[in-house]
Rosetta silent file (secondary structure, phi, psi, omega in degrees, C-alpha in Angstrom):
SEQUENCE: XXXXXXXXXXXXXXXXXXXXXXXXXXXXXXXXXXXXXXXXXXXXXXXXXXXXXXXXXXXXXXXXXXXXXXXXXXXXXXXXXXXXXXXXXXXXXXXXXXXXXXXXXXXXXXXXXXXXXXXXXXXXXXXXXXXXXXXXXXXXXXXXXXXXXXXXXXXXXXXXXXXXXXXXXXXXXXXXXX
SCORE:     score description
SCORE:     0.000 S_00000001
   1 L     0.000  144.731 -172.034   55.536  185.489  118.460 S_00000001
   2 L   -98.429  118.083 -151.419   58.160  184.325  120.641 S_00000001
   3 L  -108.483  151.363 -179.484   60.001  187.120  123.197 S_00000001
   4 E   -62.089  173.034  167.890   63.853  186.574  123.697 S_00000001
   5 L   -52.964  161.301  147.519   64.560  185.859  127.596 S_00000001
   6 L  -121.731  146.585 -155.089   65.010  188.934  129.274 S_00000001
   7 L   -61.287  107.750  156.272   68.311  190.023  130.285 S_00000001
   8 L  -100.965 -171.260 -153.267   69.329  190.040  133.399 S_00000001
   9 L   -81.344   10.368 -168.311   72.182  192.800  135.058 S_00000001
  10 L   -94.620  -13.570 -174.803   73.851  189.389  136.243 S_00000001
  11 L   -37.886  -48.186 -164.905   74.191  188.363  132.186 S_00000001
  12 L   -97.746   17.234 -176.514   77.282  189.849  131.400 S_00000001
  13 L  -116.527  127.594 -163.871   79.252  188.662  134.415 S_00000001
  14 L  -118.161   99.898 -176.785   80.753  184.784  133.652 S_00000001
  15 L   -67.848  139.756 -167.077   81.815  183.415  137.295 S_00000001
  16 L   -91.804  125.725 -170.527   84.944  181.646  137.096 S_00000001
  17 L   -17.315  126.884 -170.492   84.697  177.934  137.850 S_00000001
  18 L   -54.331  165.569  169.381   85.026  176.892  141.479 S_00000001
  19 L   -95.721  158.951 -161.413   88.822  175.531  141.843 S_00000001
  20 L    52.709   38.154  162.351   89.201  172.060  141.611 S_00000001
  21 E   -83.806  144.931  167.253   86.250  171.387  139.437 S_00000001
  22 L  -136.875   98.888 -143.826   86.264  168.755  137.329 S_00000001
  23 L  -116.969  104.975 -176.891   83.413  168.232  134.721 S_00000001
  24 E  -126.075  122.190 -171.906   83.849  165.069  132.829 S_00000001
  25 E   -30.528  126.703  127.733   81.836  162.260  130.048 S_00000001
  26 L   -10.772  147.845 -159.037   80.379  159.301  132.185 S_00000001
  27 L  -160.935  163.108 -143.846   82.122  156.240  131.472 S_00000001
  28 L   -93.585  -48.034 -179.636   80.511  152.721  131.625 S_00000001
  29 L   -64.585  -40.718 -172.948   82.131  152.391  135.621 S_00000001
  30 L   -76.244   27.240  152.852   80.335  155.549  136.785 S_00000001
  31 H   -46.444  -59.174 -170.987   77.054  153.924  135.980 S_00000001
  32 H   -69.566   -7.900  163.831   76.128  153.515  139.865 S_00000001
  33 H   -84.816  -39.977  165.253   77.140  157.120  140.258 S_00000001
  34 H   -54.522  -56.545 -158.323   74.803  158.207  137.727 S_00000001
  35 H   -87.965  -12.221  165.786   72.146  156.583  138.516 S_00000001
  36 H   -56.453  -49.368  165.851   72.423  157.433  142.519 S_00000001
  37 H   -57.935  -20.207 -164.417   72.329  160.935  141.403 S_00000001
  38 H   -92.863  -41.478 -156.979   69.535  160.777  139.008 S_00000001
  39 H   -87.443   -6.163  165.160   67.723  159.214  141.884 S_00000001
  40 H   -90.066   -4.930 -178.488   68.669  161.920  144.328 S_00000001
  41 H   -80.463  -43.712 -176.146   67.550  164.488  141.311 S_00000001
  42 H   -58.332  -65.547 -174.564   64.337  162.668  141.093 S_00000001
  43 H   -28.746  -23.912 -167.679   63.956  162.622  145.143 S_00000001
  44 H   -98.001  -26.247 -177.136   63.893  166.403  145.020 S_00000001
  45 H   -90.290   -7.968 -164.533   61.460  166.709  142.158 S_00000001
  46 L   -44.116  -18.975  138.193   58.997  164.412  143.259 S_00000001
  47 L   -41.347  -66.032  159.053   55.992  166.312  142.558 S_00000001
  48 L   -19.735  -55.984  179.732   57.090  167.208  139.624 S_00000001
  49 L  -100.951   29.567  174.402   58.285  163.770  138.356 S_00000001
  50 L   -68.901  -66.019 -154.568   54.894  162.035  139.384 S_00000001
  51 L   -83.048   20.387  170.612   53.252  161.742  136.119 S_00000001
  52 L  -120.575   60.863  141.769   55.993  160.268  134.178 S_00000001
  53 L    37.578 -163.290 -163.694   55.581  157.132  136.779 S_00000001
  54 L  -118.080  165.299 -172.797   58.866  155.698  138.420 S_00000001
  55 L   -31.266  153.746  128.712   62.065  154.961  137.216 S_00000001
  56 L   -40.038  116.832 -168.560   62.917  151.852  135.724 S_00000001
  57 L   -17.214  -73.704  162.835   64.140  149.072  137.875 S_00000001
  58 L   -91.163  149.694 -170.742   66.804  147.667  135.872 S_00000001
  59 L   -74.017  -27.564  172.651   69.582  149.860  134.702 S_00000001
  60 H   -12.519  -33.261 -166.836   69.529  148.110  131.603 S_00000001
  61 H  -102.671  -34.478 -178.160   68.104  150.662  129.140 S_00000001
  62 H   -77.732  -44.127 -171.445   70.269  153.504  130.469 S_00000001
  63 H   -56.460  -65.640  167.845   73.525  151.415  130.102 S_00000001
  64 H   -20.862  -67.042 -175.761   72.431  150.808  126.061 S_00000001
  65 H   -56.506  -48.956  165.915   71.617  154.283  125.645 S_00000001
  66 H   -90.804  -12.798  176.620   75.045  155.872  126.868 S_00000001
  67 H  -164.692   51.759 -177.856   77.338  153.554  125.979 S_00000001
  68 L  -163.982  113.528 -165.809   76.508  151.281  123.104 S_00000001
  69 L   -60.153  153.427   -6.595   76.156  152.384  119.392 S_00000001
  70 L   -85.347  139.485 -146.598   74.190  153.712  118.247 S_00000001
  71 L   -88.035  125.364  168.545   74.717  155.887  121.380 S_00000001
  72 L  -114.949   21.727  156.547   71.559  158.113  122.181 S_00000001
  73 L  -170.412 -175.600 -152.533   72.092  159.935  124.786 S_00000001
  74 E  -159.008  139.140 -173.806   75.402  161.502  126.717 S_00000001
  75 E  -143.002  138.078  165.155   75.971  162.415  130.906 S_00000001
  76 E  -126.833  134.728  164.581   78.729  164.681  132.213 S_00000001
  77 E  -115.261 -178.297 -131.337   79.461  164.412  135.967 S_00000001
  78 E  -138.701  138.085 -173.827   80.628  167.617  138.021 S_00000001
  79 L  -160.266  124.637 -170.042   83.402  166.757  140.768 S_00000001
  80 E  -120.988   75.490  163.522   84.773  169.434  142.847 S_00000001
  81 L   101.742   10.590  175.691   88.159  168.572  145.005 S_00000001
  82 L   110.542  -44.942  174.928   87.177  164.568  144.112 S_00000001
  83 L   -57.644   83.652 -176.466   83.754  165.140  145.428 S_00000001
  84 L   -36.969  107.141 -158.982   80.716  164.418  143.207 S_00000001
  85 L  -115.716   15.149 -159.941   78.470  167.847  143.072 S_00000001
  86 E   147.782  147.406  164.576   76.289  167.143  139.908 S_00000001
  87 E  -130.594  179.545  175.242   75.526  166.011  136.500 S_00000001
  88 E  -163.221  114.516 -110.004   74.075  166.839  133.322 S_00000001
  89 E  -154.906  133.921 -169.810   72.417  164.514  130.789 S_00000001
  90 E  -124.662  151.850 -173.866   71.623  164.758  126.965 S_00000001
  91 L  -124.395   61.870  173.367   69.115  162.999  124.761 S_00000001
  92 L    -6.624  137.991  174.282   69.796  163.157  120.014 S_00000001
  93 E  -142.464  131.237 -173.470   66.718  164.428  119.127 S_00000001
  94 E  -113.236  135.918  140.243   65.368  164.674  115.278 S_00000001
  95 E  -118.992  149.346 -172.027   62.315  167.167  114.178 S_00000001
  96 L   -62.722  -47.581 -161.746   60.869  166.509  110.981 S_00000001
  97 L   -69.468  -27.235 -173.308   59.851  170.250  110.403 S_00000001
  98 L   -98.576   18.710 -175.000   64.010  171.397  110.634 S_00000001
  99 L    46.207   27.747 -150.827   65.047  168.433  108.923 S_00000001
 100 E  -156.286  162.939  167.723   68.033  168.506  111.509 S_00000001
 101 E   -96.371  140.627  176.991   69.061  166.594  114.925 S_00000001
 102 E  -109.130  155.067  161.757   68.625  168.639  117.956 S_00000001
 103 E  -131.835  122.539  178.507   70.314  167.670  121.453 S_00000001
 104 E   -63.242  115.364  154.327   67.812  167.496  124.435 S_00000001
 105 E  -110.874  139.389  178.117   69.443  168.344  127.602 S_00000001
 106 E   -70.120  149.245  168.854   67.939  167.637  130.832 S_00000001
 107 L   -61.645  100.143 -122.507   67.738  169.805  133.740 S_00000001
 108 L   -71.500 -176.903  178.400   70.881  169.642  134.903 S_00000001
 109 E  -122.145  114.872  145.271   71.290  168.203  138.920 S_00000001
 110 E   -98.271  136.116  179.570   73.206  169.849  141.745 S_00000001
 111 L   -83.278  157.078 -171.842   74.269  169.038  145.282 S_00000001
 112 H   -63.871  -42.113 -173.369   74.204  172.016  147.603 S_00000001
 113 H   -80.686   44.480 -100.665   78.049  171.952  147.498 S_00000001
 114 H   160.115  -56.618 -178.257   77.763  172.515  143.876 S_00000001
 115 L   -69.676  133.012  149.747   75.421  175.603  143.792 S_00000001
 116 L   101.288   50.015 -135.923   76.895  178.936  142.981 S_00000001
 117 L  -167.998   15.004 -179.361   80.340  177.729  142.447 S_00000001
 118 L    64.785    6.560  145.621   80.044  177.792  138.212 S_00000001
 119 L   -46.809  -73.127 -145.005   78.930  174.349  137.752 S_00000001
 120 H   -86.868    0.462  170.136   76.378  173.966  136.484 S_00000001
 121 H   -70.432  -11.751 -162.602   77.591  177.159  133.523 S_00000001
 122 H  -119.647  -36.927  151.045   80.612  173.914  132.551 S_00000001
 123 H   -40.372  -41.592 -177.107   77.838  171.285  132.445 S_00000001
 124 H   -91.265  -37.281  150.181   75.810  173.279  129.827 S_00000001
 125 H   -19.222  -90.054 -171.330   79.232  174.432  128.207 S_00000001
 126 H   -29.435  -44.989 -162.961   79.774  170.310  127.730 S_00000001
 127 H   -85.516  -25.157 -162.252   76.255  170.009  126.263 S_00000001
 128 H   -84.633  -49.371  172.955   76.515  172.951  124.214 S_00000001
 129 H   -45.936  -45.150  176.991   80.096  171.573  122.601 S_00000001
 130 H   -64.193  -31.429  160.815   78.712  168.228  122.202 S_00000001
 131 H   -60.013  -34.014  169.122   75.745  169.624  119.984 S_00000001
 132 H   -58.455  -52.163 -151.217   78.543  171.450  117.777 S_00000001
 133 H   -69.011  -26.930 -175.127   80.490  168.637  117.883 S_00000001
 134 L  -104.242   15.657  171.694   77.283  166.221  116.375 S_00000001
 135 L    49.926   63.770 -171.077   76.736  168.982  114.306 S_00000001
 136 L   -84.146  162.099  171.111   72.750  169.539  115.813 S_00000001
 137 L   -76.801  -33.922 -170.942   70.543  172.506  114.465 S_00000001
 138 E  -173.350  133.939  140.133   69.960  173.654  118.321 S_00000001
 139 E   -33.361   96.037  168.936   70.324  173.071  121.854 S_00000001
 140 E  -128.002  153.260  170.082   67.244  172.779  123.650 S_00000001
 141 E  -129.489  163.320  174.144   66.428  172.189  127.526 S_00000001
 142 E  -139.600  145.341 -154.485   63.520  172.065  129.357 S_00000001
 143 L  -143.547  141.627  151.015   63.507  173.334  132.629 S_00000001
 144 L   -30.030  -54.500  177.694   61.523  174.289  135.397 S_00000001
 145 L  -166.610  143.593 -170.375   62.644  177.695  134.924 S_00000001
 146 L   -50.174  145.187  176.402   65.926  178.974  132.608 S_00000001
 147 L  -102.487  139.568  164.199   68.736  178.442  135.075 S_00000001
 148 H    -5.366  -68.868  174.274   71.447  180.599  136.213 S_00000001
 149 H   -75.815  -12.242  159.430   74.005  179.265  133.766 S_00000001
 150 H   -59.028  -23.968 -178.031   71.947  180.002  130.690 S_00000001
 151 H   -85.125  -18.911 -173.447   71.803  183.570  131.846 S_00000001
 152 H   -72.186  -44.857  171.771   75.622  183.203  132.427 S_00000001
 153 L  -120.737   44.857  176.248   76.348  182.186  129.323 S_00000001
 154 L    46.744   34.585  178.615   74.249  184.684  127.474 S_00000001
 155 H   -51.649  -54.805  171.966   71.352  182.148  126.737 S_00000001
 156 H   -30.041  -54.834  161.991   69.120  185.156  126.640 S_00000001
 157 H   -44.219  -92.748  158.346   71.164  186.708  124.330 S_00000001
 158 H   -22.142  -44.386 -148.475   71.149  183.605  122.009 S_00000001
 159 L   -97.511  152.493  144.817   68.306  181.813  123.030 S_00000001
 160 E  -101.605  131.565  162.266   64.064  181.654  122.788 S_00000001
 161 L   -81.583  118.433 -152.186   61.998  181.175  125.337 S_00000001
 162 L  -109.309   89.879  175.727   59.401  179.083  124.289 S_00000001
 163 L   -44.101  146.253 -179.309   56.093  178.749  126.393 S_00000001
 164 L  -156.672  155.218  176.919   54.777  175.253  126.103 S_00000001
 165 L  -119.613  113.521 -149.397   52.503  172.751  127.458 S_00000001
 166 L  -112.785  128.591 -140.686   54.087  169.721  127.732 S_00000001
 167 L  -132.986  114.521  151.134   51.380  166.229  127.864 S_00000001
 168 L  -111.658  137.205  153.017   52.893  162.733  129.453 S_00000001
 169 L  -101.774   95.511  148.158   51.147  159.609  128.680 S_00000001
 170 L   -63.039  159.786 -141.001   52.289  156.278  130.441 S_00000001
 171 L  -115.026    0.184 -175.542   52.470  153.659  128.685 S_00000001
 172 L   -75.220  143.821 -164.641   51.641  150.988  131.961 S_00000001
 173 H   -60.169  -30.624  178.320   48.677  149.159  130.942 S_00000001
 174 H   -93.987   37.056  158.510   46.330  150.184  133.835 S_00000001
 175 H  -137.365  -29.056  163.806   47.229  153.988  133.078 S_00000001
 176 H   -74.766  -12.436 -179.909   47.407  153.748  129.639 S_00000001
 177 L  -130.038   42.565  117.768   43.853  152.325  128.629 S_00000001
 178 L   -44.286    0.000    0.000   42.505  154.522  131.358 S_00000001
């Protein structure tokens, strides 16, 4: 059986957006802003993101993927005053058992001038509209640990937390026939 989050007394209070945020869809010119960010997201995780091996090289796969039909996945960046504070990145997802498309979202990425300031609650706000909007069965993220703005935005309320053990394989040939 699965137990809802539990609630904390910070739940019901929804901080109002720093001023002069601006949380907007990725466009084909902010590629080199995306991926400088994903590689300062990665830089922070690195423990973390060791066994899923390192980024691709070329950009190549990412450009396809965001901005060429059929479009599979979707980045919002976070801008505060002009200033780039963050992003937040989605993946179309199908399971077989719900019949239904799901949208993945990644754990979203903040710059310290970014944190506590209602970002990253208007990043998951974007992915949670765009899953209405593709008309998905559910939101899901996977996270280190439920974040702030899920508690912010009543995730708890809404949401299951779902223990899991999650298994990477790489696929490079002297790790893969290991």
């Amino acid at each position: 059986m699965n137990a809802p989050l539990a609630v904390s007394e910070t739940a019901a209070i929804h901080p109002l957006p720093a001023p002069g945020l601006v949380v907007r869809p990725v466009v084909r010119a902010d590629a080199p802003i995306l991926i400088a960010l994903c590689e300062e997201h990665a830089g922070n995780r690195a423990l973390e993101r060791r066994p899923y091996g390192p980024p691709r090289a070329q950009p190549l796969e990412l450009l396809e993927v965001l901005f060429e039909p059929p479009f599979g996945a979707w980045a919002w960046i976070a801008e505060i005053d002009g200033a780039l504070v963050g992003y937040a990145s989605a993946t179309a997802g199908f399971s077989m058992l719900e019949r239904a498309y799901c949208l993945h979202l990644d754990e979203p990425y903040l710059r310290a001038a970014g944190r506590d300031r209602g970002v990253e609650t208007e990043l998951l706000r974007h992915a949670l509209d765009a899953a209405q909007r593709f008309g998905c069965l559910n939101l899901q993220c996977q996270s280190p640990a439920w974040s702030e703005a899920a508690r912010e935005l009543d995730a708890p309320l809404r949401a299951v937390r779902i223990e899991a053990v999650r298994y990477v394989m790489r696929m490079e040939s002297d790790v893969a026939q290991a």
